[in-house]
TORPA-427064 format. One record per residue (C-alpha): residue in one letter; x, y, z. Coordinates in Angstrom, 3 decimals, always signed. Layout:
PT   type          x          y          z
PT      A          X          Y          Z
...
***
This chain:
PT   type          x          y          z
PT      X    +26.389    +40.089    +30.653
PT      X    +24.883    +40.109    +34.454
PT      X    +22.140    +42.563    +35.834
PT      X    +22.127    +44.863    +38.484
PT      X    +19.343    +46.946    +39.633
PT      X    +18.875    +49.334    +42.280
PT      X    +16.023    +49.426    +44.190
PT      X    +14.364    +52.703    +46.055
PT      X    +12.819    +51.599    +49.287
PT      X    +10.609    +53.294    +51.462
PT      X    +10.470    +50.932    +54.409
PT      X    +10.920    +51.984    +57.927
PT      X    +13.456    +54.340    +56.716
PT      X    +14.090    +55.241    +52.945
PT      X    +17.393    +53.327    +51.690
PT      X    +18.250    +51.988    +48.546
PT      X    +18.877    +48.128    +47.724
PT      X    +21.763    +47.519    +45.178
PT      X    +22.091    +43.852    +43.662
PT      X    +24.587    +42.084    +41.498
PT      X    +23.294    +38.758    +39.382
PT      X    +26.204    +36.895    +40.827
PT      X    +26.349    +32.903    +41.805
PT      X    +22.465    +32.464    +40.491
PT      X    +21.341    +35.176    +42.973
PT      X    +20.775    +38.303    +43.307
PT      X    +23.800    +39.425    +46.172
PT      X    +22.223    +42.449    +47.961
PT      X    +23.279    +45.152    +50.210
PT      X    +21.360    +47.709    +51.773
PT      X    +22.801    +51.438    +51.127
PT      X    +20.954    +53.998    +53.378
PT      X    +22.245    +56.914    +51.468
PT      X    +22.193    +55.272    +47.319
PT      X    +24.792    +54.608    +45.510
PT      X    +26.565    +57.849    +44.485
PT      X    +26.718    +58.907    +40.725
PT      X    +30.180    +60.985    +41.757
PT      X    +33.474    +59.377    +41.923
PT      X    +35.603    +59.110    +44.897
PT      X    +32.278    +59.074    +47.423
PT      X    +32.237    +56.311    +50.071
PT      X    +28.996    +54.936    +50.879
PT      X    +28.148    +52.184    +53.569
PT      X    +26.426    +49.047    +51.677
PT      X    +25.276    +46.176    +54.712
PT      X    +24.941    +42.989    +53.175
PT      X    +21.633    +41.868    +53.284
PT      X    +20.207    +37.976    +52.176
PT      X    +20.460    +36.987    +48.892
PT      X    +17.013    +37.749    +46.638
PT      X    +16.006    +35.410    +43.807
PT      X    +16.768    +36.460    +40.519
PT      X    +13.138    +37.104    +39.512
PT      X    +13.101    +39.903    +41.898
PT      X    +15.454    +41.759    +39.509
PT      X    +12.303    +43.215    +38.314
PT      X    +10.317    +43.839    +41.068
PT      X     +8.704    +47.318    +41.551
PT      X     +5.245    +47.414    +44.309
PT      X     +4.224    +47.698    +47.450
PT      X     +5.190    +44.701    +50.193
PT      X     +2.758    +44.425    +52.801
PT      X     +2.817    +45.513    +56.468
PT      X     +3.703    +42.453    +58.767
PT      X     +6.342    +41.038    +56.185
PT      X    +10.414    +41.656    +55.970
PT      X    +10.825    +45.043    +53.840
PT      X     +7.325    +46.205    +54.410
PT      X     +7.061    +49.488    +52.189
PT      X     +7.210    +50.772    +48.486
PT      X     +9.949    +49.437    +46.187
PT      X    +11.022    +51.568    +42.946
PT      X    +13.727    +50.645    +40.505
PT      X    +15.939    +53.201    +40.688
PT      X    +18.084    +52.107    +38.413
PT      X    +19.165    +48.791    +36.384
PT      X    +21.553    +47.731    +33.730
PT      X    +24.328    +45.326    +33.155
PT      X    +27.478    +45.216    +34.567
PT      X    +31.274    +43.800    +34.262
PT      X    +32.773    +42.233    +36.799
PT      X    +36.659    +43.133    +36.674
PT      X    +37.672    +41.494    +39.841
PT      X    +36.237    +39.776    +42.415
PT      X    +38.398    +38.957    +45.384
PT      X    +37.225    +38.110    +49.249
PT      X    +36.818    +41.235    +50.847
PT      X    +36.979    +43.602    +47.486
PT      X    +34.607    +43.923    +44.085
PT      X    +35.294    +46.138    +41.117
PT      X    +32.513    +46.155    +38.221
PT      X    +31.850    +48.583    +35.586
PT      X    +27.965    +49.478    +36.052
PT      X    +26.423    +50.114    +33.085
PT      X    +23.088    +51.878    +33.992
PT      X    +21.260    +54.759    +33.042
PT      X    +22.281    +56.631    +36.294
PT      X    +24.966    +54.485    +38.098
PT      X    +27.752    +54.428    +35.106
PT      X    +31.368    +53.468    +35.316
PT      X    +33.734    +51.702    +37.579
PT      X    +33.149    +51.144    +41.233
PT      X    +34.592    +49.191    +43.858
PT      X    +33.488    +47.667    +47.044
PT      X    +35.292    +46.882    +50.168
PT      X    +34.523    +44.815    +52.870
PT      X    +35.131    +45.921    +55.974
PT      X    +34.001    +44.275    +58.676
PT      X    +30.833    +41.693    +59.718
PT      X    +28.225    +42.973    +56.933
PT      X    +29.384    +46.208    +56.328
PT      X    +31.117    +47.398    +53.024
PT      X    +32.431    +50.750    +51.449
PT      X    +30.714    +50.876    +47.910
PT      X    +32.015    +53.768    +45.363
PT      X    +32.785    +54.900    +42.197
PT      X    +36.079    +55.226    +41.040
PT      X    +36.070    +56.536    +37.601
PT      X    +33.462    +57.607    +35.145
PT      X    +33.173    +55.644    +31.713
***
């Protein structure tokens, strides 16, 4: 089954990271307020670059001068199922130890998505 993780970073401003093991990378959107453990809660998720898959695991500190300069935490991580996967629109079951159950994102316009949960599991 694919990964995701969720990253806690403390960069300029604290956001979260969320990434999907999808197409041999890690697809990656930046989600200033996390991804909510309640159902029916939009968040906005801006795609971000792709991240190797090796950085699935990452947890430090990335140095001042470089892109993302701050603390990164895993949040949370897990598997996930990927129920449909359409241009503008994702649904996946996340199977984490805080992020659970069925979510959807939409894609709404340039880089900027809806991400939320639509049922518990």
């Amino acid at each position: 089954m694919p990964r995701f993780v969720i990253h806690k970073h403390k960069a300029t401003h604290l956001h979260f990271d969320f990434r999907l093991e999808m197409d041999g990378v890690l697809k990656s959107w930046a989600v200033p307020k996390g991804v909510s453990e309640e159902t029916g809660i939009k968040r906005l998720a801006i795609a971000v670059e792709d991240h190797q898959l090796d950085y699935i695991d990452f947890e430090g500190i990335i140095p001042e001068g470089q892109y993302g300069a701050g603390t990164v935490e895993i949040w949370d991580n897990g598997e996930y199922e990927l129920e449909s996967r359409e241009k503008n629109k994702l649904v996946f079951i996340l199977h984490g130890k805080k992020a659970k159950g069925q979510y959807a994102m939409i894609h709404t316009n340039d880089k900027n998505w809806f991400i939320f949960k639509t049922y518990a599991h």
